[in-house]
C-alpha positions in Angstrom: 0.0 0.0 0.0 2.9 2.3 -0.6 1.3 3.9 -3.5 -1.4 5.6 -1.5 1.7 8.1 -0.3 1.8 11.3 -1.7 4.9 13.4 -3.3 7.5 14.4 -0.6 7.1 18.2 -1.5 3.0 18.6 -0.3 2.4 19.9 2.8 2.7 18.3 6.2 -0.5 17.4 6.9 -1.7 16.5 3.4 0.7 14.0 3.5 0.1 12.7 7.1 -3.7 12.8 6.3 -3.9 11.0 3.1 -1.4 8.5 4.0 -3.6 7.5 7.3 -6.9 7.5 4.9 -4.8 4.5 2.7 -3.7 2.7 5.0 -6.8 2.8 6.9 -9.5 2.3 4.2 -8.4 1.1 1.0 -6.3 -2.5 2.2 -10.2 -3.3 4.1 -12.1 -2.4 0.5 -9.5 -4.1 -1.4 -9.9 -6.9 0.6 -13.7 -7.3 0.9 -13.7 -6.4 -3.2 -11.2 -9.5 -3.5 -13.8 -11.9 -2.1 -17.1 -10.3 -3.9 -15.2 -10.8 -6.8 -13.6 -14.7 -5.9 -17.9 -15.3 -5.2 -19.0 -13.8 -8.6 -16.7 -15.9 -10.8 -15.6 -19.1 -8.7 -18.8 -20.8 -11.0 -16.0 -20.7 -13.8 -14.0 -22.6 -11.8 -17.3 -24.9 -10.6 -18.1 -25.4 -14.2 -14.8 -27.9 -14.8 -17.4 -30.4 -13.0 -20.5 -28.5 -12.2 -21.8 -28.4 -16.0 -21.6 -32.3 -16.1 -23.2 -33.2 -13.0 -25.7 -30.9 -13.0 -26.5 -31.2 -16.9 -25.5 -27.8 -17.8 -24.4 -26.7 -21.7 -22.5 -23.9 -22.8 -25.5 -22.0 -23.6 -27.4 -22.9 -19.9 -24.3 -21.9 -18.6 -23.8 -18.4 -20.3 -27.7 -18.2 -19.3 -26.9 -18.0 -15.6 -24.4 -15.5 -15.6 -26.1 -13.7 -17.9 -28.7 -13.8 -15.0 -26.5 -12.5 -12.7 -26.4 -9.2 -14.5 -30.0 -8.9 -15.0 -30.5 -9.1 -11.1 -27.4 -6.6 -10.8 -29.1 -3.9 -12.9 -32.3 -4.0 -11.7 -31.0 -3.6 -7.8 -27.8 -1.7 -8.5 -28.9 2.3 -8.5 -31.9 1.7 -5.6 -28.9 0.0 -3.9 -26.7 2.9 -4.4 -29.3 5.3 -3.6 -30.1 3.6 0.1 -26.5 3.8 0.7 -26.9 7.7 0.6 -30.1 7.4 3.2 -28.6 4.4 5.5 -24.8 5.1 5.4 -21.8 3.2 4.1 -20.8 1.6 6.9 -24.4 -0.4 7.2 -25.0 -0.8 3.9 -21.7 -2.2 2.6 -21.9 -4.6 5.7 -25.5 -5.7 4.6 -24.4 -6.1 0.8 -21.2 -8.7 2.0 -23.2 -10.7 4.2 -25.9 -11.0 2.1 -24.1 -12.4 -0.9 -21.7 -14.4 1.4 -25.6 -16.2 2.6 -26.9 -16.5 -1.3 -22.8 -17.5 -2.3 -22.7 -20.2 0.0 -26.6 -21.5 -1.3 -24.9 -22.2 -4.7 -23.5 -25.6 -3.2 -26.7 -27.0 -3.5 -28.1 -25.9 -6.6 -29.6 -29.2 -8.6 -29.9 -28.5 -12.1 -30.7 -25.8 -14.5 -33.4 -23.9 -12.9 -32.2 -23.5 -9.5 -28.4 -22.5 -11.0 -30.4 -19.8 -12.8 -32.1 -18.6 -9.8 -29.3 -18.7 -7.7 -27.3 -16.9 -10.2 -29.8 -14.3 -10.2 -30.0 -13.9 -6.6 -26.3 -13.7 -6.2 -26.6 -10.9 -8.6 -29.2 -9.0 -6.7 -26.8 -9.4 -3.2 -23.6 -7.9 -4.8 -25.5 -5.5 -6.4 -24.4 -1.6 -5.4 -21.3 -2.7 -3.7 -18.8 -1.5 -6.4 -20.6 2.0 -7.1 -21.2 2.2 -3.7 -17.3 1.7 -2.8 -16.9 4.1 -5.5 -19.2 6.8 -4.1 -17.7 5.9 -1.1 -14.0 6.5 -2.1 -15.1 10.4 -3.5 -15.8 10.9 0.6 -12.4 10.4 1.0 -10.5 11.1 -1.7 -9.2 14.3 -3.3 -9.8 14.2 -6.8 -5.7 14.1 -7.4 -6.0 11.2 -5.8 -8.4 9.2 -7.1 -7.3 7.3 -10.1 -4.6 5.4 -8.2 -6.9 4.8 -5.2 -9.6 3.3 -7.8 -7.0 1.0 -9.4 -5.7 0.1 -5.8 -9.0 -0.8 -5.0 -10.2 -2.5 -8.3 -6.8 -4.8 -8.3 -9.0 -6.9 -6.0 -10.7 -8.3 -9.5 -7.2 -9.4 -11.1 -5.7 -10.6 -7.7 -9.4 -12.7 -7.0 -8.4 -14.8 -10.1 -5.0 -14.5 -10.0 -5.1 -15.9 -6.6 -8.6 -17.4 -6.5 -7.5 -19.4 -10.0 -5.0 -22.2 -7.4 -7.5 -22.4 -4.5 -10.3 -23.0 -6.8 -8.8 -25.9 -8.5 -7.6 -26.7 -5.1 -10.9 -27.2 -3.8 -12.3 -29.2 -6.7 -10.1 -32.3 -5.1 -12.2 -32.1 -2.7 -14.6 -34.0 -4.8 -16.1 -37.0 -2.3 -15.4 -35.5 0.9 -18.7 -35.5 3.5 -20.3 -36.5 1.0 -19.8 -33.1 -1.1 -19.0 -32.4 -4.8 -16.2 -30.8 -4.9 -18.0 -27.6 -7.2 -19.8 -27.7 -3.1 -17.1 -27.4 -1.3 -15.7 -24.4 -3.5 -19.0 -22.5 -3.1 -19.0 -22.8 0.4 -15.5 -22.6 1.1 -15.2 -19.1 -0.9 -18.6 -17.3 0.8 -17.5 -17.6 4.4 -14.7 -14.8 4.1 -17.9 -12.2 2.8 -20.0 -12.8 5.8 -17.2 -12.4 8.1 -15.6 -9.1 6.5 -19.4 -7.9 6.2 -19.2 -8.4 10.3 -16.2 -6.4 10.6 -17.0 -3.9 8.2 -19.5 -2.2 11.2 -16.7 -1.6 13.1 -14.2 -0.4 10.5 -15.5 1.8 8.0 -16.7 5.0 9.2 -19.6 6.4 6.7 -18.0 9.7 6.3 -13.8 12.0 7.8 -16.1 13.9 10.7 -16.8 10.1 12.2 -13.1 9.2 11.8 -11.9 9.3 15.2 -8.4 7.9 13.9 -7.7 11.6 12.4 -6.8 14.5 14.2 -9.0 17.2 14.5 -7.2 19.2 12.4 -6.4 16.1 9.7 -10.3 16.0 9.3 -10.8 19.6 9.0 -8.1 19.9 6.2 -9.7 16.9 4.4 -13.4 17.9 4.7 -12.1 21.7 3.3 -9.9 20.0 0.5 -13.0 18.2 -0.4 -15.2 20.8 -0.6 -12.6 22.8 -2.7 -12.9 20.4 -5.2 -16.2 21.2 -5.8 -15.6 24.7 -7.0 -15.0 25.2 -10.6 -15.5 21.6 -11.8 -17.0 21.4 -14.7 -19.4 18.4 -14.5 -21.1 17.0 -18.0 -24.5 16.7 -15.4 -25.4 18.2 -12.9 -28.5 18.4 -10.1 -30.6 15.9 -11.8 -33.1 13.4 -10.8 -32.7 9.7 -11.3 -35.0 9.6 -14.7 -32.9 13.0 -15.8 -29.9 11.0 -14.9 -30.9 7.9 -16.6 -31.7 9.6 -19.7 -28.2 11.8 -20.0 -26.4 11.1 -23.0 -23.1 11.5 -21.2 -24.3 9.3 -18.7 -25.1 6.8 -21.2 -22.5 7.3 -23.4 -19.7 6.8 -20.2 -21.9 3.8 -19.7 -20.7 2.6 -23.1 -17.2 3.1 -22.7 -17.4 1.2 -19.2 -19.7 -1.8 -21.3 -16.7 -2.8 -22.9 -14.3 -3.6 -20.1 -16.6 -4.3 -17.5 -17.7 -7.4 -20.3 -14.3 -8.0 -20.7 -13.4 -8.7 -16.5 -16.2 -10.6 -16.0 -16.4 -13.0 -19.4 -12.8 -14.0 -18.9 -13.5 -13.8 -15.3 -16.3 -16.7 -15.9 -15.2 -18.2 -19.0 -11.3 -18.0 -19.2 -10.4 -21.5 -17.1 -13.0 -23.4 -19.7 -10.8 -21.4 -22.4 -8.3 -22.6 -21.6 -9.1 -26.5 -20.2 -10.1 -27.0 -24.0 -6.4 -27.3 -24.5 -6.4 -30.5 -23.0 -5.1 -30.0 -19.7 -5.5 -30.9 -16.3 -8.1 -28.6 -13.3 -4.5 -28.1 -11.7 -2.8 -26.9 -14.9 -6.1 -24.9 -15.7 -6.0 -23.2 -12.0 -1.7 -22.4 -12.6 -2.3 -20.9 -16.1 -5.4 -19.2 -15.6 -3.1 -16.7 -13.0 -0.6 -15.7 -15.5 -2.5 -13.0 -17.2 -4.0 -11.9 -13.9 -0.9 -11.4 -12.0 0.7 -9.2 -15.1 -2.6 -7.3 -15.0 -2.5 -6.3 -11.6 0.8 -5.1 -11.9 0.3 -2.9 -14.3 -3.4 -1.6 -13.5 -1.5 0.0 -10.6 1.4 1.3 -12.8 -1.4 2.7 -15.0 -3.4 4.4 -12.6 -0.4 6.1 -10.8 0.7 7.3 -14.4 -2.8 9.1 -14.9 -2.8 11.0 -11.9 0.6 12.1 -12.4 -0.1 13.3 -15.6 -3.5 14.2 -15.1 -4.9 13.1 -18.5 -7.9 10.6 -18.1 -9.2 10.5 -21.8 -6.2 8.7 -23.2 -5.1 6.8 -20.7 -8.6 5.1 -21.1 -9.0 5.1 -24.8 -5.5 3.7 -25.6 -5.9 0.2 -23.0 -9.1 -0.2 -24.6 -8.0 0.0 -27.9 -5.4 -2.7 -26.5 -7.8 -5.1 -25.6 -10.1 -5.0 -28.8 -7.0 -6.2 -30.9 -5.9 -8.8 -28.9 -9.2 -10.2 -28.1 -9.9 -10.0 -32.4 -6.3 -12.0 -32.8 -7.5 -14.8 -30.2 -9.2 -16.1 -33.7 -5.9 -16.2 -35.8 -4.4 -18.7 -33.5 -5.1 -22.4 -32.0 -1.6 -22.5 -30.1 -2.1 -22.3 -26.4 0.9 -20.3 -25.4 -0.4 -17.7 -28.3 -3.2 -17.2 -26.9 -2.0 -16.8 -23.2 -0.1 -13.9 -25.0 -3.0 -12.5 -26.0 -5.4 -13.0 -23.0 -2.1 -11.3 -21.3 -2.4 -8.4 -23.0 -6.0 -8.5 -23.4 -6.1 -8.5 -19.4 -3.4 -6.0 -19.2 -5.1 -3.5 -20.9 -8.5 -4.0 -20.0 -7.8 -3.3 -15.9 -5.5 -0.5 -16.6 -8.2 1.9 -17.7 -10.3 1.0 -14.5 -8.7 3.5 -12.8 -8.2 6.6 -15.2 -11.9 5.7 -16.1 -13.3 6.3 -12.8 -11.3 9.1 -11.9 -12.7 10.8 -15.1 -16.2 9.9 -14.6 -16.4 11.4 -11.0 -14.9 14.2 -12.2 -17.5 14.7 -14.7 -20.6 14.1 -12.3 -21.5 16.6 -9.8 -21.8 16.0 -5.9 -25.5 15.6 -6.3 -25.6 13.8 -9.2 -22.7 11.2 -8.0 -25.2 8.7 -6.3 -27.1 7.7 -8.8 -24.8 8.8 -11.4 -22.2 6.6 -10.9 -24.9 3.2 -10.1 -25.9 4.6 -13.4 -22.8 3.9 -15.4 -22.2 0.8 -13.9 -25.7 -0.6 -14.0 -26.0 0.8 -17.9 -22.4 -1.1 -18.8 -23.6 -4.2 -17.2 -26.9 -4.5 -19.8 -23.9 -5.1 -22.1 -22.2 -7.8 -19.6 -25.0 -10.1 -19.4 -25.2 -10.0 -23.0 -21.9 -10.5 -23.7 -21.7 -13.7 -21.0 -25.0 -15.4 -22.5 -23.8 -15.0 -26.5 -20.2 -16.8 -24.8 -22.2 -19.5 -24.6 -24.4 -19.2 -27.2 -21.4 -18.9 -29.9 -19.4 -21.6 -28.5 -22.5 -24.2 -28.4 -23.0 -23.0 -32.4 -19.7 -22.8 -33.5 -17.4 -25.2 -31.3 -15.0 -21.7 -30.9 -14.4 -19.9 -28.1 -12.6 -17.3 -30.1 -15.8 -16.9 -32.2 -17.8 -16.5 -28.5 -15.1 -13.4 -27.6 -16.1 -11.3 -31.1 -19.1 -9.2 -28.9 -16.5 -8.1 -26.9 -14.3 -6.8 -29.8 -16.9 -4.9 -30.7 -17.6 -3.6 -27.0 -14.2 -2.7 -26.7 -13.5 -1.0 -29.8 -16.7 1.0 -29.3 -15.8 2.1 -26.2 -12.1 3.4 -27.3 -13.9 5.7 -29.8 -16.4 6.9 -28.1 -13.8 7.7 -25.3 -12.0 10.3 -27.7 -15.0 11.5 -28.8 -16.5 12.6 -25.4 -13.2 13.8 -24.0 -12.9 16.1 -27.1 -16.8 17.2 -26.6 -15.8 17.9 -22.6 -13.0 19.8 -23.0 -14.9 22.6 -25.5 -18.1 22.4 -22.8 -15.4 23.0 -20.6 -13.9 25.8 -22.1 -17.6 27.5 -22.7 -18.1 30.7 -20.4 -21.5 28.8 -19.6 -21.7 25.8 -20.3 -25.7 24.5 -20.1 -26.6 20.6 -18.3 -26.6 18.3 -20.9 -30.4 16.7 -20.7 
């Protein structure tokens, strides 16, 4: 957690300040998005043996998590919203130990039907935890700051499979044992963790600095004004809006799009990547070992990334140019059958797609007002994920047709090469609002 430390030449107590907020906040989120993550996407792991014994195709399969998302949409901006009425500490708490409870029910899902409906409910648990942690992080966070605390904090998702990918396969030996299928064992095994940190999250996470007892008086009135100053002169693409205005903005919508793309990405490989890569003939173990490889360079550079765009303050870029990454090398997954080719290219597919996680979300609250953040930023999230489920069920629905998984990744070619253009295009569009003498809310 080095990285949350700021440049040696800031005052005294901006530096004392924001190094106490890292340390104290962001390893706990980091953590607790770790396991959310592990729960969402351990069913790829499941699926090695889960598919057979519970009669599942491809297609069934890409059904379920496209499930997932349909639940996460409809509950994600009402989620976000109650966090604003209840607080974050009680609502992020109620979100992990709800999905820990509906995580750990998958062990006993018996065929089709009840895999759908689990998958659904899992979706509506998790739902408004990442928007909310993101909301949550602009209480805290100078905007300067923000781009390599959101890729600090969204390493969790590379790290869950990177780490996740051994343990997983680990626990599918434990096929036999009590009387369990191994798939079983890994559900429940990988829920616990989210009840427990949703426990502990009551008594660490303060909802807002003024309830930080861990600052000084003085550190909390520094970061309260720096906040605040933020506020002044920003030039947000929407402003004061209610949830319908919101809903219906075009840059809402259109940030939405960019986000569709690698949001898609994370979770399809996320899901599908270990049956990508078992086609190749090898073992669950050898599955579990390779499957971390593109993960682990990911998270290295994610952090890199975002460090990079807050130093140079350019977000457009810095999000366009990964994205742009990931397109190609998802498209060149079709020109090869060799397994170590297309480990190169799920590498760099991975690399790029989490390294605009952060510039991305430092732009996007920079564009959204204070009163529109709430339901703005449930809105981009929720909006992206319409094209998530989608993208998960045509996986499934391609590979069943064609016999390809390549073929399955072309939706998110398109996603991602979408995205990259429409990222230049709004940035361009921002900057002459921006310099407008008046610039008018975009409705």
């Amino acid at each position: 957690m080095a990285t949350t430390s700021v440049p040696t030449e800031l005052p005294e107590i901006e530096r004392r300040t924001m190094r106490a907020v890292g340390w104290r906040i962001v390893p706990f989120l980091v953590l607790c998005y770790f396991i959310a993550y592990v729960d969402r996407v351990n069913a790829g792991f499941a699926a090695l043996t889960m598919n057979k014994d519970l009669g599942l195709s491809q297609a069934m399969f890409g059904i379920g998590g496209g499930l997932f998302f349909v639940a996460y949409v409809l509950c994600e901006v009402p989620s976000n919203l109650a966090m604003e009425k209840f607080g974050a500490r009680v609502w992020i708490a109620r979100i992990m130990i709800t999905w820990g409870l509906v995580g750990a029910a998958m062990a006993f899902v018996v065929g089709p039907f009840s895999f759908y409906f689990g998958r659904f409910l899992l979706g509506a648990a998790e739902a408004g935890f990442f928007p909310g942690v993101i909301l949550y992080l602009t209480y805290w966070f100078p905007k300067a700051y923000r781009a390599r605390i959101v890729a600090l904090f969204m390493v969790a998702i590379p790290i869950s499979s990177f780490l996740g990918s051994p343990l997983s396969a680990g626990l599918l030996q434990l096929d036999g044992a009590a009387g369990l299928h191994g798939w079983q064992w890994l559900f429940i095994a990988e829920a616990i963790p989210a009840v427990l940190l949703g426990l502990a999250a009551l008594f660490v996470l303060p909802s807002r600095p003024a309830e930080a007892k861990w600052l000084a008086p003085e550190q909390r009135a520094w970061l309260e004004r720096r906040l605040e100053a933020d506020k002044v002169g920003a030039a947000p693409v929407a402003h004061h809006l209610p949830l319908l205005k919101v809903l219906s903005n075009k840059y809402v919508w259109a940030l939405a799009l960019i986000y569709s793309g690698s949001s898609a990405t994370s979770n399809a490989l996320s899901l599908w990547q270990p049956q990508i890569l078992k086609s190749f003939g090898l073992s669950n173990l050898e599955t579990g070992l390779l499957n971390m490889i593109p993960f682990g360079i990911a998270s290295v550079f994610m952090v890199f990334w975002g460090l990079r765009a807050d130093k140079s303050g350019e977000r457009v870029y810095s999000t366009a140019l990964p994205l742009a990454l990931t397109c190609l090398c998802l498209a060149a997954t079709n020109l090869t059958s060799s397994l170590t080719l297309t480990m190169v290219l799920l590498s760099f597919t991975l690399l790029g797609n989490y390294a605009i996680k952060g510039p991305f979300w430092a732009m996007a609250t920079e564009w959204l007002s204070a009163g529109t953040a709430a339901a703005g930023i449930a809105a981009i999230n929720t909006l992206s994920h319409l094209g998530t489920g989608i993208a998960s069920w045509l996986l499934g629905v391609i590979k069943d047709a064609t016999g390809s998984f390549p073929m399955g990744l072309l939706p998110l070619v398109v996603l991602t090469g979408a995205g990259s253009i429409m990222t230049i295009i709004l940035g361009r569009g921002s900057r002459a609002q921006a310099s407008a003498p008046a610039p008018a809310p975009a409705e």
